[in-house]
Structure formats: C-alpha cells, structure tokens
N, C-alpha and C positions, 0 to 999 in steps of 0.2 A: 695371489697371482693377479696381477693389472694385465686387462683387457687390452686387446689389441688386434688389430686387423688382418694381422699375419698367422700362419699357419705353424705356430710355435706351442707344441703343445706339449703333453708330462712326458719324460720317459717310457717307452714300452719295451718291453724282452720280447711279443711277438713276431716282430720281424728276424731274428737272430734266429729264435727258437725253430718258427716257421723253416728258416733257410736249412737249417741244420736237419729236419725230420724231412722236409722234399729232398736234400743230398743222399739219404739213407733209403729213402722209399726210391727212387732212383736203381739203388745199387741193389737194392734185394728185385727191382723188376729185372734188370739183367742178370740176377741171376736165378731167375725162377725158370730162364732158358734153360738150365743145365743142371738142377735140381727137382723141380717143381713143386716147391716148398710153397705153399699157398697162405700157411696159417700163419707165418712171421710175416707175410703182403698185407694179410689183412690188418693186422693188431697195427701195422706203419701205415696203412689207410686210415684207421682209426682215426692215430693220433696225428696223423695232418688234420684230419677233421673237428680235431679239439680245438688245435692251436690256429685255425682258419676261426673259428667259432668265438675261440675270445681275443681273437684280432677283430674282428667286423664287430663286437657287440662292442671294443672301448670307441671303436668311431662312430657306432650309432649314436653312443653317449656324448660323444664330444659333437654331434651337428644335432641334435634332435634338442637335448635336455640343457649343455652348457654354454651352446650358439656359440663355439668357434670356428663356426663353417660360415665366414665372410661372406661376401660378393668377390674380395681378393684372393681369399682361401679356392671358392667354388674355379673361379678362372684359374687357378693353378691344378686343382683337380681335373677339369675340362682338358684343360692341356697333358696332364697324366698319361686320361683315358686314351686320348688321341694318337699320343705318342706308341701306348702301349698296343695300337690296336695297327699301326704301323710298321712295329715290330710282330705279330701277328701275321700280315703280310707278307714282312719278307720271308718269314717259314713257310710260308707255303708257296709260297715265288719259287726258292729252293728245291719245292719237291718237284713242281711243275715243270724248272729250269732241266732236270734228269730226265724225266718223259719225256718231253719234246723233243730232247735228246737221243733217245733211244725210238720214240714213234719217225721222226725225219728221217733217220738214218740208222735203220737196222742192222745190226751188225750180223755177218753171215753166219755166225752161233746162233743165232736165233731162224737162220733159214732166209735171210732179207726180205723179211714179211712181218708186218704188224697186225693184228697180234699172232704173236707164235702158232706154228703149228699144233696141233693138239691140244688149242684154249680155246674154247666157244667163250665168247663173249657174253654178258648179258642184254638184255632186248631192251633196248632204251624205253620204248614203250609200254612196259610192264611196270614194275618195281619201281625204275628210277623217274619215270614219268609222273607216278603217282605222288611220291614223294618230294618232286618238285614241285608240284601240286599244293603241297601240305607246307612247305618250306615258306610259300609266299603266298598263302593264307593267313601263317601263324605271323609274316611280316603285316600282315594287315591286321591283324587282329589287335597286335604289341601297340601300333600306330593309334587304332582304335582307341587304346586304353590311353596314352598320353592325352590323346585328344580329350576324352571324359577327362584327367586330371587340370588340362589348361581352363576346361568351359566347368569346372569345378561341380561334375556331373559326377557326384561319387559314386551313386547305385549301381554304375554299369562299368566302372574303371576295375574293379575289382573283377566283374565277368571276362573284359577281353583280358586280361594278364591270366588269367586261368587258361583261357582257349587257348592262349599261347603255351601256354606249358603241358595243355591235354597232347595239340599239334607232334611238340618236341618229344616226345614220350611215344603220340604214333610213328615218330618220324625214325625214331631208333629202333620201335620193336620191328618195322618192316626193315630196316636195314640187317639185322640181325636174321631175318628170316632169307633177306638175299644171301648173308656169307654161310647159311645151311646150306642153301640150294647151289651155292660156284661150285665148277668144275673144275676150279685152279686152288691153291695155296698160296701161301705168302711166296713160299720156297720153292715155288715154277718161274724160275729164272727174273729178267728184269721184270717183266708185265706183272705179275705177280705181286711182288716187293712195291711197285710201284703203284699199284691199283689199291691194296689192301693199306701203304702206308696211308696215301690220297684221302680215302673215303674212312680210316678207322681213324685217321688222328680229326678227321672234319664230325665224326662220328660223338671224339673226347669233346669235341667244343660244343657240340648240340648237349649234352651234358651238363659242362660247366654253363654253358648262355641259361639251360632251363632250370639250372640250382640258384644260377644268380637274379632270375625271375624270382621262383618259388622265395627268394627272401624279399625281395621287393613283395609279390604279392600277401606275405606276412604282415610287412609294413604296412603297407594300406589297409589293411584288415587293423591294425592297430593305431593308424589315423597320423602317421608321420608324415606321410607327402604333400604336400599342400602346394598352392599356384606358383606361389614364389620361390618352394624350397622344394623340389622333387630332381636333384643332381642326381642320387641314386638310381631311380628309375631310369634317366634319360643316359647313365650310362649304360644301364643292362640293355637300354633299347637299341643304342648305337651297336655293343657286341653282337647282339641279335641279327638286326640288317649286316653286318660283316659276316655273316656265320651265312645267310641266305647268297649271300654274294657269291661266296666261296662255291658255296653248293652249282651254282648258273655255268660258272666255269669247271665244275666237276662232269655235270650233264652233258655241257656240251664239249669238249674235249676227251672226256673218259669212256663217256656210252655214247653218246651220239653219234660221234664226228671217226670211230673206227668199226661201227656196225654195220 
C-alpha cells in the first residue's frame, strides 16, 4: 500500500457489524417495556462492546503504530468530532424544545400549573447543586490534563484524566440516589417523561464521556499521546465540556428556574 495523506485506509466489517448489534440492542430495549427480559439486554450489551472494542483498537493501530493519522486525516477527524457533537445538540434542543413547551403553557390537564400538582420538585440546592459542583470540577480537572499533555508534563496528565473519571462516576452515583429519593416516575404525565428523559439520557452521556476518558487514560498509561499527536484525548475533552454544558442548562431550567 503507498502512503499517502488521505484518510484511505483497509476495509473494516466494524462499522456494518457495529450498525446491525446497536439496531438489535435498540429493539430488545423496547422491548424489555413489555417483557422484562433482562438477560438477552445484556448478552446485546455485550456484544456491542466487542464490536466497539475491535473497532477503536484497528484505529488505535492505524494512528499510533501505521501513522495514517495525517495533519489532513486529524482535520477531517476534528471536523467529525464537531459535526457529531452538533448533532448531539440538536437531540437535546429536541427535548428541551417539548419542556418549554409544556413549562410556558401548561395545559389545563395538568391543572395550568408547572410543575403538576402532586410533584414536589427536587431542591436545586441539594443533589443538583452538588453535582454541578462536581460537573465543573471534573471540566477543570480534564483541562488540567490536556494542559500536562501540551507542557509535556506526563507525571500529572495521567492524575487529572483520572479525577476526571473518579468526578463522572460520583456524578452518576448521586444522580442515581436522586431518582431513589423522586416522588415522581417517568409515567407522571408530561413533567415526569420529561425530567427523567432530560437528566437519564444526560445521565447515558456522563457514561459514554467517562468510558471514552477511561480509554484515553489507558492510552497515556501506555505512552500514545504525545504534543503533537493527542487528537483522541482532545476529542474526549471536547465531549466532556459538551456533556458539563448540557448539565448548566439542566440546573438551570430543570431544578432551578421551577423551585
């Protein structure tokens, strides 16, 4: 194969395979609504985690070990991340667009009162204050660690990408102890639906931001990211600040602005 600066690399089945086990894990999540078949979720959790696993290890291979990860390759990658984090946005513009909709103009099913009768709300001050706390700590921490990778301070790059993924990890166990503690379900009309989709699917991305860390900070443990070449990292960093963003208008629209 003659070298070349474009981002033309061997054939893979990941992407196919990948498409075809997320269409499936999809269909058995709706339908665990009306069976609660748990043990065919997991075995399709699995095996998206295979097929994720030897998808990212043939591109570690091709930008670490075979250098077809360009300067023209990385800007097209840049543009990827961007794009995709764009789309990102508008899914939660989406959910955002429905609340505002139903918080502005309450429909008299619900009593023309935000939030419905019979929901206490949560104390913005407690829980979600904390955890906003912890949100944009862990955006300082992630910062931190770029900064050790550009000043090629490796002792301590490896420390803030950790804090960051301790952060994300407290960040969900407390979220997790608010939906013990709500007084509401998903299935208490729109607030409900709309609160629990808001904060669980913001929930899935602290998730994927803190798996897509934990392999970054793999990597650094293994000496891949270096001054010139740390595209990976600087993408989990940018998901990350998207993910704390999300959270500022969660705070302040969700718990704050109807307490």
């Amino acid at each position: 194969m003659i070298f070349h600066p474009f981002h033309i690399v061997n054939r893979s089945p990941w992407p196919l395979i990948s498409s075809f086990v997320t269409l499936i894990f999809v269909f058995r999540l709706i339908q665990i609504i009306h069976n609660n078949d748990f043990l065919i979720i997991k075995l399709r959790f699995i095996l998206t985690l295979l097929c994720i696993f030897q998808w990212w290890r043939d591109i570690l291979r091709e930008a670490v070990f075979l250098g077809y990860h360009t300067l023209i390759v990385k800007r097209g990658l840049k543009w990827g991340i961007m794009l995709f984090i764009v789309s990102e946005i508008i899914f939660f513009f989406s959910f955002f667009w429905s609340y505002f909709y139903a918080r502005l103009a309450p429909d008299i099913s619900l009593g023309v009162v935000w939030p419905p009768k019979n929901i206490n709300n949560f104390n913005p001050y407690h829980i979600p204050l904390l955890n906003t706390a912890i949100l944009l700590a862990s955006g300082v921490t992630v910062t931190w660690a770029h900064h050790n990778i550009l000043t090629k301070n490796y002792s301590e790059r490896l420390t803030g990408l950790l804090l960051t993924c301790v952060l994300g990890l407290y960040f969900r166990i407390l979220q997790g102890f608010e939906y013990l503690e709500a007084s509401f379900s998903i299935t208490d009309r729109i607030f409900g639906a709309a609160f629990f989709l808001l904060t669980g699917f913001h929930g899935l991305h602290v998730i994927i931001g803190t798996t897509f860390l934990r392999v970054c900070a793999y990597r650094i443990f293994l000496g891949h990211f270096r001054k010139s070449h740390h595209f990976g990292f600087e993408a989990a960093a940018w998901y990350w600040h998207f993910v704390d963003v999300v959270w500022l208008f969660l705070y302040t629209f969700v718990y704050w602005w109807i307490y």
